[in-house]
N, CA, C and O atoms as a GROMACS GRO file, in nm:
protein
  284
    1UNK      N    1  12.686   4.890   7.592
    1UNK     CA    2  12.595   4.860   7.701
    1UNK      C    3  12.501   4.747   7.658
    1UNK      O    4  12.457   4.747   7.543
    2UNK      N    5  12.471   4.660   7.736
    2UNK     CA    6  12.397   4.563   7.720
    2UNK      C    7  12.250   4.581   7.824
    2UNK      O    8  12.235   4.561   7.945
    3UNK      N    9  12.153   4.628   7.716
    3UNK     CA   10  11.994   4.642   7.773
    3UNK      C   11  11.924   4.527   7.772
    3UNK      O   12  11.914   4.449   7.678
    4UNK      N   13  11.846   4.510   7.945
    4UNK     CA   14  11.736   4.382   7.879
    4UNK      C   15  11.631   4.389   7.979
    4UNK      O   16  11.665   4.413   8.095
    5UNK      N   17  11.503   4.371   7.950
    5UNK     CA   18  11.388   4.375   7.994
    5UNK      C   19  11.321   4.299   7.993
    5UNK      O   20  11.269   4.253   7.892
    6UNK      N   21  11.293   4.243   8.170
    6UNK     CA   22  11.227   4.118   8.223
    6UNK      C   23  11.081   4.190   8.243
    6UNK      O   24  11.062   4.290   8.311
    7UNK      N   25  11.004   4.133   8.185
    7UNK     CA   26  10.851   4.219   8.174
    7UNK      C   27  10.798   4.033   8.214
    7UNK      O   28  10.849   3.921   8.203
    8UNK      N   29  10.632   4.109   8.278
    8UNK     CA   30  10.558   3.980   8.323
    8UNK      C   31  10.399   4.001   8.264
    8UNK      O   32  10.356   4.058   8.164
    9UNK      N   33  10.356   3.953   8.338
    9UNK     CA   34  10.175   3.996   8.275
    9UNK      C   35  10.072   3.977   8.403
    9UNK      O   36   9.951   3.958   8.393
   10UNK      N   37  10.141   3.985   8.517
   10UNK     CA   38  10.063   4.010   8.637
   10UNK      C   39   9.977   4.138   8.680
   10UNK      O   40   9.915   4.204   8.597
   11UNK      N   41   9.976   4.170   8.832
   11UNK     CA   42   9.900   4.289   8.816
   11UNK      C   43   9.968   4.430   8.862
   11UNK      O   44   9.913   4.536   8.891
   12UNK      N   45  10.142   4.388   8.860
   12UNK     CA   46  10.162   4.522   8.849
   12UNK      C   47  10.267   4.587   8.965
   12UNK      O   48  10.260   4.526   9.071
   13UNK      N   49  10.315   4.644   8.964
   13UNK     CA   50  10.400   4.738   9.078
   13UNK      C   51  10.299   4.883   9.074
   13UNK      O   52  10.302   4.985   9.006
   14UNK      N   53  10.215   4.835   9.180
   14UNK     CA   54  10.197   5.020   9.186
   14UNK      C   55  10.231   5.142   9.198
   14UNK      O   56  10.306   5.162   9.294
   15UNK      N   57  10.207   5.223   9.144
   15UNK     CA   58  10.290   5.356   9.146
   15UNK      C   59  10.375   5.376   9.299
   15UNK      O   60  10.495   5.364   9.324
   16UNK      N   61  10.265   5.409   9.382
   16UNK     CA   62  10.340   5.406   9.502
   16UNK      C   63  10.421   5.348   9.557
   16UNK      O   64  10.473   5.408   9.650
   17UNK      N   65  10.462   5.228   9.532
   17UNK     CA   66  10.546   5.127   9.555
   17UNK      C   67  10.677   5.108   9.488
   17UNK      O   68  10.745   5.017   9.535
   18UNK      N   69  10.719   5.163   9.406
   18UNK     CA   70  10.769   5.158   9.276
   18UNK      C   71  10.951   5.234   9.302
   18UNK      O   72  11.034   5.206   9.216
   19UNK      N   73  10.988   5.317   9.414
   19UNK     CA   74  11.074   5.390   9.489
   19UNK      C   75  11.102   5.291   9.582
   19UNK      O   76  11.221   5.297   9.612
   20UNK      N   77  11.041   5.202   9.642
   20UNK     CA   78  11.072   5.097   9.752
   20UNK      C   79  11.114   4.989   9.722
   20UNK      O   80  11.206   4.942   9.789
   21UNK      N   81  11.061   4.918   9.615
   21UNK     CA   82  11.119   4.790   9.595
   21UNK      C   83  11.239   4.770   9.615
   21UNK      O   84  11.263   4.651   9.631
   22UNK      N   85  11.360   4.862   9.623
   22UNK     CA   86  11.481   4.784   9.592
   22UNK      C   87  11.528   4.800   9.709
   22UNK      O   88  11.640   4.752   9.728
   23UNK      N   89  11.453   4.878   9.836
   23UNK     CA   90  11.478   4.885   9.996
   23UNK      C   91  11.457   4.779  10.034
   23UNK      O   92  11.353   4.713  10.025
   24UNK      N   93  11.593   4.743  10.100
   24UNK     CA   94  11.636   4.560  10.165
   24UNK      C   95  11.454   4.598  10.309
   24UNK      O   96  11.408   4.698  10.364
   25UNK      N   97  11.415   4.441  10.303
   25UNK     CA   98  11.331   4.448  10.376
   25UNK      C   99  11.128   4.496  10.354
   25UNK      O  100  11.037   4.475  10.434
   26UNK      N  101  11.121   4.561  10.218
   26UNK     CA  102  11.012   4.625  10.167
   26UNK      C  103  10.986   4.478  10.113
   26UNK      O  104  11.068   4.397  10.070
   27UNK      N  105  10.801   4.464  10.134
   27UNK     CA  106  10.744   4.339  10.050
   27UNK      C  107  10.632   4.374  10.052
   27UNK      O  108  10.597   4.464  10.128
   28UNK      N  109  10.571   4.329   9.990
   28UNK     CA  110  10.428   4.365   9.979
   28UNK      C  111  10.319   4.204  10.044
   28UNK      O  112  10.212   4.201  10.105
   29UNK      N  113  10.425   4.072   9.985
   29UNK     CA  114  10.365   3.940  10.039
   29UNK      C  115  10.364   3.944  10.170
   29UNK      O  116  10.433   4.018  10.241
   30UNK      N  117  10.268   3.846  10.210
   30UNK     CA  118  10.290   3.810  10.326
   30UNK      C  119  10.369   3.745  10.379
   30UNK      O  120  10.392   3.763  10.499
   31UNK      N  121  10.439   3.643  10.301
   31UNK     CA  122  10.583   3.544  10.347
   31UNK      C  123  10.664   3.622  10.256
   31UNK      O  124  10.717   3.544  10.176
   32UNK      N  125  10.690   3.714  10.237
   32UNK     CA  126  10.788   3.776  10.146
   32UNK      C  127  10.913   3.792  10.294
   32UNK      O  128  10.890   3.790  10.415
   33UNK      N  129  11.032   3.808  10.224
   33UNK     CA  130  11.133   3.835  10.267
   33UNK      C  131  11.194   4.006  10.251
   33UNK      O  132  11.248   4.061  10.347
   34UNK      N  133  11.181   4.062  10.147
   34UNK     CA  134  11.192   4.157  10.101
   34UNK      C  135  11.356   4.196  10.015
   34UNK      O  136  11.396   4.304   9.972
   35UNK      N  137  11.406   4.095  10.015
   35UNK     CA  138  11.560   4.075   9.982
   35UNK      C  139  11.561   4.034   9.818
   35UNK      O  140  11.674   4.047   9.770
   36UNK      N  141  11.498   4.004   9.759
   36UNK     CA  142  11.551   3.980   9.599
   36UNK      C  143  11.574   4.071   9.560
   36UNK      O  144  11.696   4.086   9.560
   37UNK      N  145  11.498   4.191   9.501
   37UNK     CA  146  11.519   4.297   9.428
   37UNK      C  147  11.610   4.369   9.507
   37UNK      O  148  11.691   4.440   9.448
   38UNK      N  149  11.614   4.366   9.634
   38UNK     CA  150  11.730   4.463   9.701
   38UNK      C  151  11.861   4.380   9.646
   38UNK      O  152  11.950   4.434   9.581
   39UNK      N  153  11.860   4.252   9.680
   39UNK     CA  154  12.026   4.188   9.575
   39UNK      C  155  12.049   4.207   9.450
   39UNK      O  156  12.150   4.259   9.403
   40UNK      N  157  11.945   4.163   9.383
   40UNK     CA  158  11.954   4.185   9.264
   40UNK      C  159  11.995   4.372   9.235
   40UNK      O  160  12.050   4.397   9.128
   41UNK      N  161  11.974   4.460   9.305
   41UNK     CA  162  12.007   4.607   9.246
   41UNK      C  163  12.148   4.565   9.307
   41UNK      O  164  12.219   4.531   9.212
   42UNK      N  165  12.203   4.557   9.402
   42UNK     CA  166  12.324   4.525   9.467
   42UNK      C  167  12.404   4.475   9.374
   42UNK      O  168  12.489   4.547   9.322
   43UNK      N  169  12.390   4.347   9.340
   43UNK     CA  170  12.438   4.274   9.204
   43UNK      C  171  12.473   4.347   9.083
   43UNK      O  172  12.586   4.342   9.036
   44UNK      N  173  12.396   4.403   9.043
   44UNK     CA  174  12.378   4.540   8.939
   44UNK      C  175  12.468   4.629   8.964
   44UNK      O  176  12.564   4.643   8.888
   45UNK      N  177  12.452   4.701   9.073
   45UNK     CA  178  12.530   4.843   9.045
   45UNK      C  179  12.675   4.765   9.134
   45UNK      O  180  12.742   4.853   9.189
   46UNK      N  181  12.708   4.682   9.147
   46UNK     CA  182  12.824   4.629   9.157
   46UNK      C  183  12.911   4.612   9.060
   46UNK      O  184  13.030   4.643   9.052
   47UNK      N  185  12.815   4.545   8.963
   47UNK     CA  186  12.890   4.575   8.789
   47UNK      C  187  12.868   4.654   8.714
   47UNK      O  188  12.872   4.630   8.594
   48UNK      N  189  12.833   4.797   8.772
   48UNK     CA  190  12.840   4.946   8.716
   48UNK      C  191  12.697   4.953   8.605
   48UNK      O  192  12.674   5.019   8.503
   49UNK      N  193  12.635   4.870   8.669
   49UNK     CA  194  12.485   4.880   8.626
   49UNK      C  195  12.360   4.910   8.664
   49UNK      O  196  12.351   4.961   8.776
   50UNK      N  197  12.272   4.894   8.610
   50UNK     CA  198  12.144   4.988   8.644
   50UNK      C  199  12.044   4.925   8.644
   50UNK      O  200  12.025   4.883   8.530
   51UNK      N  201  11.952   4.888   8.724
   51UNK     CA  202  11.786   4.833   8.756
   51UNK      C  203  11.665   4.945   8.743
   51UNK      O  204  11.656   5.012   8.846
   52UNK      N  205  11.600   4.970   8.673
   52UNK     CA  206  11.459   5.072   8.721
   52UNK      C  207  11.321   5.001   8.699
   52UNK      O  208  11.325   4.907   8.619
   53UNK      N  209  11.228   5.022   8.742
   53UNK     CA  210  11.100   4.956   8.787
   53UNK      C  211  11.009   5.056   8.702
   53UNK      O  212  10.992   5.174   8.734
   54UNK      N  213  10.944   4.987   8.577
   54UNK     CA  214  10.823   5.016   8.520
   54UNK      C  215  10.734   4.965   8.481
   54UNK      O  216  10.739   4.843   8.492
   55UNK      N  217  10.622   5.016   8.423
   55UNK     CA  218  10.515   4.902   8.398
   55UNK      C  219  10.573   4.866   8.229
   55UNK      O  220  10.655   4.910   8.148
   56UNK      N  221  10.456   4.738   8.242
   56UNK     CA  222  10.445   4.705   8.062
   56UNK      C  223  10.362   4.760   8.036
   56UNK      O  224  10.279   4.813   8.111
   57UNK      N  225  10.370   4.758   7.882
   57UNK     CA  226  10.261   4.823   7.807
   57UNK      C  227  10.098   4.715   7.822
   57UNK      O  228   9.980   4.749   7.834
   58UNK      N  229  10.154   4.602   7.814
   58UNK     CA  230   9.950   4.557   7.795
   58UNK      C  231   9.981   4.534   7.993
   58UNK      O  232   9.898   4.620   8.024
   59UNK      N  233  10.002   4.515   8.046
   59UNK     CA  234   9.996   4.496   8.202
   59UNK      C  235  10.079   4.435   8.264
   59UNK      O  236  10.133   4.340   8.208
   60UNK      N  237  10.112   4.465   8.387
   60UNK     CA  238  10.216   4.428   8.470
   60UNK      C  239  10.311   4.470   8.506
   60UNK      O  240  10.309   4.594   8.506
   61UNK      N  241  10.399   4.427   8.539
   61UNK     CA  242  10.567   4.479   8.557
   61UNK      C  243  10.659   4.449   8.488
   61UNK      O  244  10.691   4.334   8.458
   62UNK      N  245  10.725   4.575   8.448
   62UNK     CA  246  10.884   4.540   8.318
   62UNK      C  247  10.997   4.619   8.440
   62UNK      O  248  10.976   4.720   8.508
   63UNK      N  249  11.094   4.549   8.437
   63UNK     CA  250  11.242   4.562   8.501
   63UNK      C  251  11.327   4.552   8.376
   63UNK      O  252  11.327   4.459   8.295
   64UNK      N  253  11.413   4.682   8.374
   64UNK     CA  254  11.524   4.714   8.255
   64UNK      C  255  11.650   4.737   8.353
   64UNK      O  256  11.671   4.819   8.443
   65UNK      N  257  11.732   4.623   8.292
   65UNK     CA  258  11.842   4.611   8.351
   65UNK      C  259  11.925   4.672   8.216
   65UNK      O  260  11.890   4.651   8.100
   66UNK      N  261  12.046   4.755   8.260
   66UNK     CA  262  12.196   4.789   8.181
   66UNK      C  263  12.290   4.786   8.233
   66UNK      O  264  12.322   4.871   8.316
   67UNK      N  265  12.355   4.695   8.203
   67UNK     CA  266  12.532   4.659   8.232
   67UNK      C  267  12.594   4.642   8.153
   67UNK      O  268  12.566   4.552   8.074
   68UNK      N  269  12.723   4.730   8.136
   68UNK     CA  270  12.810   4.786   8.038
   68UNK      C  271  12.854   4.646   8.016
   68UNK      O  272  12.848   4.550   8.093
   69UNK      N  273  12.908   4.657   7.872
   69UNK     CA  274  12.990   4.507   7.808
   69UNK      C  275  13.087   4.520   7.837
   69UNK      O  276  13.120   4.638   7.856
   70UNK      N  277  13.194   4.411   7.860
   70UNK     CA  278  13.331   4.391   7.897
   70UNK      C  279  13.389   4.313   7.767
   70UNK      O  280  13.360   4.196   7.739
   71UNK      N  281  13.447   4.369   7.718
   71UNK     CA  282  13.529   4.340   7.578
   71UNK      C  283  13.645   4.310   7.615
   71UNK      O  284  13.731   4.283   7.531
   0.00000   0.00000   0.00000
C-alpha cells in the first residue's frame, strides 16, 4: 500500500464538517463548487483506495490518501 498525507497550515476542517466534504455539491466558500474532494474520493476508491479527513497536529487540515501498489 502506498500512504501519503497532504497536510496544510490553514484554519482547518471543522469537526462538523468533516463527514461532508466528500458529498458532491457541500462547500463551505462562497464561489465554491463543491466538486474537488467529491472527485478526488471518486478517483480514489476507483483505484481501490481510500481518502479520510483529519486535522494536523500544529493546525489545519491533513488528507491521508492509500492506494494499493500495482507491481
Amino acid at each position: 500500500m502506498l500512504h501519503v498525507s497532504v497536510d496544510d497550515n490553514g484554519p482547518g476542517i471543522p469537526v462538523e464538517q468533516r463527514d461532508r466534504v466528500f458529498q458532491p455539491f457541500f462547500t463551505s466558500k462562497r464561489s465554491g463548487t463543491g466538486l474537488g474532494l467529491a472527485l478526488v474520493q471518486k478517483i480514489i476508491v476507483f483505484h481501490n483506495g481510500r481518502i479520510v479527513v483529519g486535522t494536523f497536529e500544529r493546525s489545519g487540515a491533513s488528507l491521508q490518501v492509500t492506494l494499493p501498489l500495482m507491481l
